[in-house]
N, C-alpha and C positions, 0 to 999 in steps of 0.2 A: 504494500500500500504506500501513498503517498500523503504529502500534508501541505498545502498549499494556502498562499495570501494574493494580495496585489500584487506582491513581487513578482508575481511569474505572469502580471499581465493578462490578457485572452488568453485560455487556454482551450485545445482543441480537444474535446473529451473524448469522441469516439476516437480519434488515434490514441488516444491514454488508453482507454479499454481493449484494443485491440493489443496491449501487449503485457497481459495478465495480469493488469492492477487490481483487484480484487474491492479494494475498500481507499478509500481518501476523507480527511480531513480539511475543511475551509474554513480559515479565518473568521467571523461573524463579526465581531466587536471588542473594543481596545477601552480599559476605564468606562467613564459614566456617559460620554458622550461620542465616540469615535464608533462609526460602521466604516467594516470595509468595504472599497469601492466595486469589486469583483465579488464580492460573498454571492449577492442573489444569480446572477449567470452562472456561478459556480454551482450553487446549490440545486438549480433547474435541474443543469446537464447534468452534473453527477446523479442524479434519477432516471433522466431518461436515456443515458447509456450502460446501465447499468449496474451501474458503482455502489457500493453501498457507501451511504456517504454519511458524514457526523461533521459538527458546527463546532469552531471554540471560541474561546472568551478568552483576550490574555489581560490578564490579572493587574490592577494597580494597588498593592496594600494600602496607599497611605488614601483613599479616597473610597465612598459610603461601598461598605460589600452589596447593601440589598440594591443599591441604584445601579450596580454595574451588574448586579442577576437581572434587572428591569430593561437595563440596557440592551443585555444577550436576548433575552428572551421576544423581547420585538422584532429582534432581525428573521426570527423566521417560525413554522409549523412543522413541528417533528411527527411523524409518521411513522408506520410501523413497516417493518425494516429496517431504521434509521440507526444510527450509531448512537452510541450515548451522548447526550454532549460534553464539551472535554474544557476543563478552567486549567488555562495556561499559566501558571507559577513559576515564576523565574525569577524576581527581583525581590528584594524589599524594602526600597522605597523609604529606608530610613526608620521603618517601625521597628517595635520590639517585636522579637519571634513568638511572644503570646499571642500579640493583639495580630501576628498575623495569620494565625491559627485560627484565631476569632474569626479573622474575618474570613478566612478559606470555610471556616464550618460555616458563617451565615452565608456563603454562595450556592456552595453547595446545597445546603437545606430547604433552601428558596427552590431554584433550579430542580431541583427532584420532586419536589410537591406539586411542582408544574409539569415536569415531562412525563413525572410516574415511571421513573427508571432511574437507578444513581447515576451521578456523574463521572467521566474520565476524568482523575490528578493527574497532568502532565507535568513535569519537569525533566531536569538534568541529574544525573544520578548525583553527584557532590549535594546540591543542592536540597535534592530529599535526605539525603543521609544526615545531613547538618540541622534542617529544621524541621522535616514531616517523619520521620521514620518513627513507628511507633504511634502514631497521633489518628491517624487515616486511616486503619489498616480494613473498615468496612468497604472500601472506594476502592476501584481499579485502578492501575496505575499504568500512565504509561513515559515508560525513562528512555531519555536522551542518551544515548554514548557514541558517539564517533568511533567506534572501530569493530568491522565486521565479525572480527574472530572473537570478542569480548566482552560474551555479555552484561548486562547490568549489576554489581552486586550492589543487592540492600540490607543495610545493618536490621534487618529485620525479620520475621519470621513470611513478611508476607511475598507473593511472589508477583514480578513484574509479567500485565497484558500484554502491553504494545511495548514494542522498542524500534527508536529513532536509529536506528543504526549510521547517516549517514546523509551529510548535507548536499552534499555535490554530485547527486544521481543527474542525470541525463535520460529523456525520452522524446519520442516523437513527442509532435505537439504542444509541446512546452519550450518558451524560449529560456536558455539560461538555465539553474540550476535547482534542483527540487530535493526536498527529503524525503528519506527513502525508511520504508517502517516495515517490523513483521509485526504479525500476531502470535499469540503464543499459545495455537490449538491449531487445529484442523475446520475446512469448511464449514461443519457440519458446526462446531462449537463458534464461529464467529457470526452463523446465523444465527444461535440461540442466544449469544452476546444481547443480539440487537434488539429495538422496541419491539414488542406483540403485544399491544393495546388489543383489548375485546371490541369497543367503539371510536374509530377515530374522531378525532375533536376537529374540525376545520375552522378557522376564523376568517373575517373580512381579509386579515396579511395577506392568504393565499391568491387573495384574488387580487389586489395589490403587485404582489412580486411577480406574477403572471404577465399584469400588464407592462410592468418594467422590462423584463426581458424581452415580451414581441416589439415594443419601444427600441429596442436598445439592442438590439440583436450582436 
């Protein structure tokens, strides 16, 4: 799988599928007021070629946790098949490692009550080991580490979902450089991963981001 933002621009999804991507992750929203500009064309395509696809949040501690879950959660309509969605932890923004504990459990709790599924903790392996390890261990996880042969160790008992293995993948259809992830199961466990809601919940967004992308093609 891959994990993609603006950075990679248009991306041309059926050539991504055509060459066993499996599952991708798109950018959605940065703090309490930033959407990314490629999230909704991202999130279309990766449905209609058949990606399984999941939305993230990357994380600012020092600013309100519930208004940047308010924030994520407007960018779009999670659906069944969808990935979980995933809050991107990487910094901290100068807080104390309580308060940003604190505030990773109010996104988190927010976010799950809404999508009715827990969320992905993404970070960098350093970075869990120093301030989450221990703390999270209900939540998936998925760890950063640059080096193919190397998987993630966590000072923990719990075991890493996804792994970022690798910044500077190369595919058709992408211009420049993209990250490159596994999962840590077999197909059949990465569709059981994902939402399976009894009734899907639709809102006015849907028809919204619909209109955006035949706009915007």
């Amino acid at each position: 799988g891959i994990d993609v933002s603006h950075h990679q621009h248009r991306i041309e999804w059926e050539a991504v599928a055509a060459q066993n991507i499996h599952f991708a992750f798109a950018k959605a929203s940065e703090g309490v007021t930033l959407r990314d500009s490629f999230f909704l064309r991202n999130w279309l395509e990766m449905r209609r070629t058949g990606i399984k696809r999941g939305a993230y949040h990357f994380f600012r501690p020092s600013y309100s946790a519930g208004v940047q879950a308010q924030n994520f959660l407007l960018c779009f309509d999670i659906e069944n098949g969808d990935l979980p969605p995933v809050l991107d932890v990487e910094v901290t923004d100068g807080v104390s490692p309580e308060d940003l504990r604190t505030g990773i459990s109010t996104w988190l709790r927010m976010v799950e009550t809404v999508c009715q599924i827990k969320p992905i903790l993404y970070t960098n392996q350093k970075f869990f080991n120093e301030y989450l390890a221990g703390h999270f261990e209900n939540y998936p996880v998925w760890i950063a580490r640059y080096h193919p042969w190397r998987k993630p160790v966590l000072e923990t008992s719990q075991a890493w979902n996804f792994w970022q293995y690798g910044n500077r993948g190369r595919l058709d259809g992408i211009g420049g450089d993209v990250d490159f992830n596994v999962f840590n199961g077999n197909m059949d466990e990465l569709k059981a991963f994902c939402l399976a809601k009894q009734e899907p919940t639709p809102s006015p967004l849907r028809a919204a981001v619909d209109e955006s992308i035949t706009s915007n093609p």
